[in-house]
N, C-alpha and C positions, 0 to 999 in steps of 0.2 A: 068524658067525665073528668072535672077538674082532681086534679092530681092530689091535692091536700085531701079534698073530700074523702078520695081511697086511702089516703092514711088513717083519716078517721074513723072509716067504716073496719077499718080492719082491726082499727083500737079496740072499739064498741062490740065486735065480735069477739075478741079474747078477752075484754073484761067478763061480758055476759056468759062465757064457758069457759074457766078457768082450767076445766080438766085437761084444754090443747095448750095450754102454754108448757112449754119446754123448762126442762130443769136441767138449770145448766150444770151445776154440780154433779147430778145423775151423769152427765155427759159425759163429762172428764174421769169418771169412774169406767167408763163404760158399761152401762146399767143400761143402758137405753136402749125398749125393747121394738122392734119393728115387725109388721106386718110379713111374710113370701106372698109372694102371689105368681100364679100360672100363669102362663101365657103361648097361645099357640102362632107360632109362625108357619103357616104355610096349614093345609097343603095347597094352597092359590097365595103364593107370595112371590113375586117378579124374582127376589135372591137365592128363592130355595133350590131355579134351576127345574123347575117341575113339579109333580106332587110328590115333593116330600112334605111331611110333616115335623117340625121339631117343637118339643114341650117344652119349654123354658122354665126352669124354677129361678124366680128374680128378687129381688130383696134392691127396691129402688131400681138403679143404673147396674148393679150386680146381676151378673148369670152366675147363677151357683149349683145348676146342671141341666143339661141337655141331652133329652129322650128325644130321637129319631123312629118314629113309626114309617113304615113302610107298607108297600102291597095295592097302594090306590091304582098301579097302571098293572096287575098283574094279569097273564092273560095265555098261562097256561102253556107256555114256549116249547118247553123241554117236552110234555107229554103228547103235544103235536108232532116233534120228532120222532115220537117209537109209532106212528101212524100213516108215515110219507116215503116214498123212495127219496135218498139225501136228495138227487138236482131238484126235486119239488120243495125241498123244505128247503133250498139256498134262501128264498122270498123271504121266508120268517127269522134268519139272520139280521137282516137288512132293518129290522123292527125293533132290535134289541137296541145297541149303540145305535140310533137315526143318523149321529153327527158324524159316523166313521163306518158306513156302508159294509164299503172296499172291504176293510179290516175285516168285520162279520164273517165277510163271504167266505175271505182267504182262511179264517180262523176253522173253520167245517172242513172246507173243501180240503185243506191239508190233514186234518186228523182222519178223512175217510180213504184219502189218498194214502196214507200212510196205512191203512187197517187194510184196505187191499192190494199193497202194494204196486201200485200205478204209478208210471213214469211221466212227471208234467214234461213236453217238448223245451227246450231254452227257449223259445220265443217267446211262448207262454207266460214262465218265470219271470222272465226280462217285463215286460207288459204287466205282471201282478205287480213288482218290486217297483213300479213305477205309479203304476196308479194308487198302491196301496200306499206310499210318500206323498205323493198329492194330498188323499183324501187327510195324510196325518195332519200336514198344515192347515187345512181346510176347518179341521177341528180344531187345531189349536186357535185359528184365526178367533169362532167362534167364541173359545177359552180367552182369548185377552180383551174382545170388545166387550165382552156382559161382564167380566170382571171390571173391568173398568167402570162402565156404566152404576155396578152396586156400591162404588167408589163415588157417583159422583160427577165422571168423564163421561162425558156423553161424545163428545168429537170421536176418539180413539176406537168407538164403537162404528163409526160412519168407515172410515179407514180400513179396515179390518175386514167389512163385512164386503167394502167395496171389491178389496183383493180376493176375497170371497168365492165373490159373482163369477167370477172369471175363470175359476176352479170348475167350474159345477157348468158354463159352458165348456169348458174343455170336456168332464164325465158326458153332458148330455151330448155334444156330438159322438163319444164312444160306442153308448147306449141306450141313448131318449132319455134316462134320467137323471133328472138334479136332486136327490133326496138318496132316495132307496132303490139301489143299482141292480143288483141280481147277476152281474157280470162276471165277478170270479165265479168260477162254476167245479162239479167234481173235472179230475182232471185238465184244467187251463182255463181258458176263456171264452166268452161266449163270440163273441165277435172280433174282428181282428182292427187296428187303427185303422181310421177313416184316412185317406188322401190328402196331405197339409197337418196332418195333426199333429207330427215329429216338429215340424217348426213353429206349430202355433206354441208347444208346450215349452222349447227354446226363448221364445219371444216373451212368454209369463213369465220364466224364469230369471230372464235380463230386466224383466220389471219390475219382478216382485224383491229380489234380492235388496235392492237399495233403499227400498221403501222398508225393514227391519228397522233401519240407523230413524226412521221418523216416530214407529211405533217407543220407542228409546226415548226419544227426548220428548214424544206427547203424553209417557205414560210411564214407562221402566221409570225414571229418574225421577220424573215428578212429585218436588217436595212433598204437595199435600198426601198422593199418592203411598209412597215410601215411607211420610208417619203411619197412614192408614195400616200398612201390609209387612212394614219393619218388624221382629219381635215380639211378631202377633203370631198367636197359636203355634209356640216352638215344640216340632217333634223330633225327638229324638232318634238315633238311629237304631240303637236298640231297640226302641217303639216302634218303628217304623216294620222292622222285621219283626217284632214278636205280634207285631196285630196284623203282617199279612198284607202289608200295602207295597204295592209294585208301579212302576209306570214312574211320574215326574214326582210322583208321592211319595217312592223312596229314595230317588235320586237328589228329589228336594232336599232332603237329613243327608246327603252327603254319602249315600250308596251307590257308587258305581256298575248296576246291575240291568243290562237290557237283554233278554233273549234274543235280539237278532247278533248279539257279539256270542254268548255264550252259547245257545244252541240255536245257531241258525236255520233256516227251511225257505225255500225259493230262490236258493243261491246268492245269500244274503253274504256269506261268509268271503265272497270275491270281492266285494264292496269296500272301499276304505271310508271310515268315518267315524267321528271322536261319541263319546257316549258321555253327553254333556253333565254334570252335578253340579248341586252347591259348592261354591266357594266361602272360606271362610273371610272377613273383615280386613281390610287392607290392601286387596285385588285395586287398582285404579278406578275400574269402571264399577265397581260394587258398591252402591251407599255404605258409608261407615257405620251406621244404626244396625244393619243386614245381620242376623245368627242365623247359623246353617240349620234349617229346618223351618226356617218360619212360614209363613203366608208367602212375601217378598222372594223366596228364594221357590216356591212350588211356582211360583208365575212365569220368575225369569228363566226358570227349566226348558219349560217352554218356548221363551223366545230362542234359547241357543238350539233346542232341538229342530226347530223352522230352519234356521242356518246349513243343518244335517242334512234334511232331507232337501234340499234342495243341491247337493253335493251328490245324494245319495242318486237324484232322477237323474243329474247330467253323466252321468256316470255311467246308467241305463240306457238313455238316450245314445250314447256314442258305442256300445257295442250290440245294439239290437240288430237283428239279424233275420233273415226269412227263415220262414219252417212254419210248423204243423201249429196249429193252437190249444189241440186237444190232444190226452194220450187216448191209445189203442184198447181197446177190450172194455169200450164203456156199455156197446149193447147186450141189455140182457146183466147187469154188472149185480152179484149175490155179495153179498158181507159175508164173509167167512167166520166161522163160529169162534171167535175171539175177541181181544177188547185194547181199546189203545185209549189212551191219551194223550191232546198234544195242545201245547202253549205257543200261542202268539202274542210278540208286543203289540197290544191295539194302542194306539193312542193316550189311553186313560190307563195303562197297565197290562198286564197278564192277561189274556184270554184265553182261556182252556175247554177244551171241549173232551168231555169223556164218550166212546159210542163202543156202545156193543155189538156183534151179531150174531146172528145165530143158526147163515145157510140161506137165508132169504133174500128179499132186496128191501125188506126194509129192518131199522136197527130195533132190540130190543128192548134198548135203553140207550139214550141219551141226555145227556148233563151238564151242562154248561157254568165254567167258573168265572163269573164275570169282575171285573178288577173295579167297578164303581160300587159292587156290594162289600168288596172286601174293605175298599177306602173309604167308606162311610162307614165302617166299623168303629172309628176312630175319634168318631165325632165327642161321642158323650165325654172319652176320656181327655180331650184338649178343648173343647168350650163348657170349660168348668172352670170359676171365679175368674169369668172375665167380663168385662164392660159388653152390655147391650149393641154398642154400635160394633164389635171386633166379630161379632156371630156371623154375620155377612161376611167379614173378610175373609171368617177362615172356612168355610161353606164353600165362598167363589174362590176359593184357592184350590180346593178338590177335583174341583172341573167332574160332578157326578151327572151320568144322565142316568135320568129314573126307568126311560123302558130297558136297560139291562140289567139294574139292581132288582125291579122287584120280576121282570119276564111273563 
């Protein structure tokens, strides 16, 4: 269509409805009244990370609040717990966090280990403290290539998933699975390292390390990147702890707080390793747009945390030692009539498990605090008056997976 003619047509339209021509005096007064209108993102939207749902109330390119519904993968977790002997319900861990297995398993196994007071063997220990590092990478990995991708980067996502693969061959020769393990078990472990496995995981970790410094310059630094996640959706630290957020989410606002420094479990406390936070503006390697709490700095948590645990397996690796895999007194194993709870860093924050018992062998109550429900608490109170396009930034800055928020 000739170009004039659309001028014209567009003339010929505001003459003949005068009612849409704009008053521009209205304007400069600010008089000028606009439409909201809803808008539902997800729960089948590639950014949302799963079925979430989020209700957007928008005014134009304005978000001017965000309702988070939940429940679409709910599937009754907890109340399958007060029904099982714990090693049957290790499988149903494994379902919650999908992206962080390991973590699931060790997170049970330890709160029932602690309620009957069962001694894991070191070898054991050494072998969870190892897998369960893997698998944290393995998630973050996950965490930086989809972040990337609702950026945008699509390379960074190849990268990422590639180092991936490689993870999940090392789990599946442990255990046949690359997904959902069942491997931490009550008591230690289900199986002991296969034959070559100590050097295969040596050999990922001379690979993987150097390939961090690529993830950095295809994505950490990257201009377009760094406007996208700079100074988008800043929370505060105070925020951070009065809404209950744990994992990179608080460490992101500049809280120094990980359960394996402060109360450690699986001999985590012999371990030397830094417990990476935001830095504030001025750091060398930090964009200078960076404020502690933003989008940008829940990401980069995450790469420095990759660094850790890769300190944390060699470290495993060099004092692993023969012995037992399981402790003593598991047949026939009753829950004594009392109640514990116990906190593990998963990946994504805090994971807590409450269990009761009551004499029997199975519990008769158990409850689970998962850190993706916590940190999506947060959502409605930081994607409020912000631009349309920043609701994916600060969504894929959470790293939430939805089978442990809704269970």
């Amino acid at each position: 269509m000739d170009h004039a003619y659309e001028i014209g047509m567009t003339e010929t339209i505001l003459q003949s409805n005068p009612d849409v021509l704009i008053d521009h005096e209205r304007v400069e007064q600010g008089d000028l009244r606009t439409e909201e209108m809803l808008v539902n993102m997800g729960p089948q939207h590639p950014s949302t990370h799963g079925v979430l749902r989020l209700v957007l109330r928008t005014d134009g390119e304005m978000v001017l609040d965000t309702v988070p519904h939940i429940g679409y993968l709910h599937r009754c977790a907890e109340k399958i717990g007060e029904s099982l002997p714990p090693y049957q319900y290790i499988p149903y861990t494994d379902r919650m966090d999908y992206l962080a297995a390991m973590n699931d398993n060790q997170a049970f196994a330890v709160a029932i280990e602690r309620l009957c007071g069962l001694e894991v063997p070191p070898r054991a220990q050494i072998i969870r403290v190892i897998v369960a590092e893997l698998n944290r990478i393995a998630s973050h990995l996950v965490a930086l290539g989809t972040y990337g991708l609702d950026m945008g980067a699509f390379t960074p996502f190849l990268y990422c998933f590639r180092e991936r693969e490689m993870i999940l061959d090392l789990f599946e020769a442990v255990c046949g699975a690359r997904l959902t393990y069942s491997y931490i078990t009550v008591g230690g472990v289900r199986e002991d390292l296969p034959d070559g496995w100590v050097d295969r995981c040596r050999e990922y970790l001379d690979y993987f390390e150097p390939k961090i410094s690529d993830y950095n310059n295809l994505l950490s630094f990257n201009h377009i990147f760094v406007k996208r996640t700079a100074n988008i959706g800043v929370i505060s630290p105070d925020d951070a702890i009065a809404f209950g957020l744990t994992g990179p989410m608080l460490r992101g606002s500049g809280v120094r707080f990980d359960l394996r420094k402060v109360a450690p479990y699986d001999g985590y406390e012999a371990y030397e390793f830094d417990v990476p936070i935001a830095r504030p503006g001025g750091v060398d390697e930090i964009p200078a747009n960076v404020v502690v709490g933003d989008s940008w700095s829940r990401y980069y948590v995450r790469v420095l945390e990759m660094i850790q645990s890769v300190r944390i397996i060699r470290q495993a690796l060099d004092r692993l030692e023969d012995g037992e895999l399981l402790a003593k007194k598991l047949k026939g194993l009753k829950l004594p009539d009392d109640e514990v709870y116990v906190e593990v860093e998963n990946p994504r924050g805090q994971l807590g498990f409450y269990v009761k018992g009551d004499g029997s062998a199975i519990p008769s109550r158990v409850k689970a605090r998962g850190p993706s429900f916590c940190n999506l608490c947060i959502t409605q109170h930081v994607c409020r008056d912000v631009l349309l396009a920043d609701v994916p930034a600060i969504v894929g800055s959470m790293d939430v997976v939805m089978g442990e928020v809704d269970r």
